[in-house]
N, C-alpha and C positions, 0 to 999 in steps of 0.2 A: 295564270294569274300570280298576280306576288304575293308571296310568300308570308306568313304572320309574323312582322317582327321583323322582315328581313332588311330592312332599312337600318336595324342598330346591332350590328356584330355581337354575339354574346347577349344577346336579350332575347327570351321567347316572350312573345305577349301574347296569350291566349283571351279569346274573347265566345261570344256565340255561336261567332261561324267560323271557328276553327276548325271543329269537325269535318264540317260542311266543304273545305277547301282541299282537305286532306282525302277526304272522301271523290272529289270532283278527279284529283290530279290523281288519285288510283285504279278508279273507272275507265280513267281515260288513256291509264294505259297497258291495263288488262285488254281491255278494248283494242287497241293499236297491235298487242300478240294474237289475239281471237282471228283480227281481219289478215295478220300475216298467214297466221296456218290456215285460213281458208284460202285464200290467192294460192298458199305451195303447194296446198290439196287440189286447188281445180287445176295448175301447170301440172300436177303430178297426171290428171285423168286427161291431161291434153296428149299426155303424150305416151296416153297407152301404159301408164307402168303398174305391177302388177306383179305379187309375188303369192307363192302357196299361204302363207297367212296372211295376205291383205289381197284378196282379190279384187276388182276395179269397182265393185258395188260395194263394198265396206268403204274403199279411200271418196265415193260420192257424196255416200249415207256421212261420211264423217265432213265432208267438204261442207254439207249443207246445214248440218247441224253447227260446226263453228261459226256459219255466216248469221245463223240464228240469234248467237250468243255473242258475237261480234255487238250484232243487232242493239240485243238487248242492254250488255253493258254499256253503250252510245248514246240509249234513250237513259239509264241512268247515269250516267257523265251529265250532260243535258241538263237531267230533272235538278241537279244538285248543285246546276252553275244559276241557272235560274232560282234558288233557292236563296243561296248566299246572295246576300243583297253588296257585297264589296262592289263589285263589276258591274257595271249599269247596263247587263245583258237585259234583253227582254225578247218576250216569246217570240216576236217577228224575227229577231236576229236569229232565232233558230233554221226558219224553212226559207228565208231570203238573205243569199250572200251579201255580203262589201256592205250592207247599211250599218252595221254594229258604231257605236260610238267607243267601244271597246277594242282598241287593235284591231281594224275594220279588215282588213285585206287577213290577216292571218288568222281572223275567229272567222271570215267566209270563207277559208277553205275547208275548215271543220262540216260550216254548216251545207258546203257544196258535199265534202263526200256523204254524209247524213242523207242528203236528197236522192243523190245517188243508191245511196243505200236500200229506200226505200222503194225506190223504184225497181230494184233487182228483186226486194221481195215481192211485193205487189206481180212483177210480171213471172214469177215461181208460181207463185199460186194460181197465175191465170194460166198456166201455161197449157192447160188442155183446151182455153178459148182461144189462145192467139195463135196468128201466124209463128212458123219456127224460124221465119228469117226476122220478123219482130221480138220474139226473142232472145235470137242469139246477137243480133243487135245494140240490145240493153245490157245484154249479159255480160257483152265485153266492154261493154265501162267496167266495170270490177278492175280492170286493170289501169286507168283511170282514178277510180276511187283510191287506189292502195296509196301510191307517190301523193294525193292529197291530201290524206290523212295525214301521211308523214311529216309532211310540211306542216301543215295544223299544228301537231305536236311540240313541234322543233321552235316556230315562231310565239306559238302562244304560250307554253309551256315555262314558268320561272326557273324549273327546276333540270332545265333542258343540261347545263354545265355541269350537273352531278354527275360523278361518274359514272355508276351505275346506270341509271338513266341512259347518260350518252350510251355507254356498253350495250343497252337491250337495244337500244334503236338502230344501232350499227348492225347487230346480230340479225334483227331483224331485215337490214337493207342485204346483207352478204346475203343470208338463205333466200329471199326472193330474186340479186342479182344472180345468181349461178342457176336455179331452176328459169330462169327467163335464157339465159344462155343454153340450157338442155332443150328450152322449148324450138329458139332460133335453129339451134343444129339438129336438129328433129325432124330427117327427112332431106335433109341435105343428099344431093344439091338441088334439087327441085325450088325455083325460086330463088335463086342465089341470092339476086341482086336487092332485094325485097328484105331478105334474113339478112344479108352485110349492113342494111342500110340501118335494120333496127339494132344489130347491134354497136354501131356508129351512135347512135341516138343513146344508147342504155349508158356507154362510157363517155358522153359528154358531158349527162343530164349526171354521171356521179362526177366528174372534175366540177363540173357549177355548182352542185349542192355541197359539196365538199369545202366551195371555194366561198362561198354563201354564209357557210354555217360559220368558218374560222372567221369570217370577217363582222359577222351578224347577231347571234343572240351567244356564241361566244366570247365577247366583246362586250366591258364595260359598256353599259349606259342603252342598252340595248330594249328595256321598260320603253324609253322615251321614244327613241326610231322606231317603234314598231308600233306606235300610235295608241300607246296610255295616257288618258287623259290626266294631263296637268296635276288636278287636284287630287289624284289617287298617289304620285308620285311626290308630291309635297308636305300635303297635309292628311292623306286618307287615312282611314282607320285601322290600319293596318302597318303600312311604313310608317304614320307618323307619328305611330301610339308610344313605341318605344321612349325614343326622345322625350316626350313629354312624360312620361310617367317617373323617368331617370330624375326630369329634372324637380316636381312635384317632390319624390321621396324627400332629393337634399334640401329643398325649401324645408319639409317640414322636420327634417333632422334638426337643419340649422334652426330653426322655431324653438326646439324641443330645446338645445344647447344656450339658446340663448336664455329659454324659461328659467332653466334651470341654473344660469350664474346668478340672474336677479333674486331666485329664491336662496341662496346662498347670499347674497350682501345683503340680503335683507332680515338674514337670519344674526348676523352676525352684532355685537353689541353694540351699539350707539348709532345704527346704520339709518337708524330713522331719524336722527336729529339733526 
């Protein structure tokens, strides 16, 4: 979402839900490293790894509890976007993609890995009721979920150009690209054709997002392309508070300068006559 104030260079306008925004964009990407370490925890138990101080049931027990906490930071991302009344999110835009009036395609990929989400917990906890090919099934959306989330991020996110940001999200794509690459060669050559093909697919889907990102929310004017409504972008309480506040003070400076000549000529002798 944009930023408090970020429409006027050099102005913070803080208001009610400044918190609330600040809180929303930190959730969400606490959030985004939780669901990273859990995706290089379950490629780590895919592929067998295993050492005298992390045997394969500590790196599980840790895969499942980051997906826990992935989890939860998501429900609070969420709770705090739906709070902040800036964004005309509403609960349905939560558990049904593409409807938002809010950056429709890139707040539904949020709320698509969310669904996803829930449904990897949901079938964890059934897991002694269902089938194991139901499942492991569901279970490999996770890989699915991860690139979605990222996108979410990248597209909804104001603060995606900061460097720092961009840095974690990059750090984030390398340590997932390289254990996807350990998983492909894992077992080689059994399945050659099957492993070349995904990793054909892993270094395209990085030249497109790559080529995406330079072109897309790193790019001036990039609020309006990605489907913020109008009036948030011109007049909303946020980008257009700045301006208006700037121009209020000199009004009442100049008020104040003008009072203050008339009290002056009128102080002076014969100024009444």
């Amino acid at each position: 979402m944009t930023a408090p104030g970020a429409a006027a260079p050099g102005a913070i306008v803080v208001n009610a839900s400044t918190p609330l925004w600040y809180l929303t964009r930190a959730t969400g990407l606490v959030a985004l490293v939780l669901l990273t370490a859990s995706m290089a925890l379950g490629l780590l138990s895919s592929v067998r790894y295993q050492r005298p101080a992390w045997p394969r049931f500590v790196i599980i027990g840790l895969h499942r509890n980051a997906s826990l906490l992935a989890l939860a930071f998501t429900a609070a991302h969420i709770a705090t976007t739906l709070a902040d009344s800036y964004a005309p999110v509403r609960l349905q835009d939560v558990v049904i993609p593409f409807i938002s009036a809010y950056r429709p395609l890139w707040l539904g990929l949020g709320t698509l890995a969310f669904d996803l989400m829930i449904a990897l917990a949901i079938t964890s906890l059934l897991r002694t009721r269902i089938s194991y090919r139901s499942w492991h099934l569901v279970h490999w959306s996770s890989y699915l979920c991860w690139p979605v989330a990222v996108l979410h991020g990248l597209g909804t996110g104001s603060d995606t150009p900061v460097s720092w940001v961009l840095g974690l999200t990059a750090g984030c794509v390398a340590l997932i690209t390289g254990l996807v690459g350990w998983r492909l060669a894992y077992g080689w050559p059994s399945h050659a054709i099957a492993r070349l093909a995904g990793a054909l697919v892993v270094v395209l889907a990085l030249i497109a997002g790559g080529a995406w990102l330079a072109a897309g929310p790193l790019q001036p004017g990039w609020a309006r392309r990605s489907g913020t409504p109008p009036t948030l972008i011109n007049g909303g309480t946020r980008a257009g508070a700045a301006p208006q506040i700037r121009s209020s003070a000199r009004t009442r400076a100049a008020a104040l300068v003008s009072g203050s000549a008339r009290a002056r000529t009128a102080a002076q002798p014969g100024a009444a006559q």
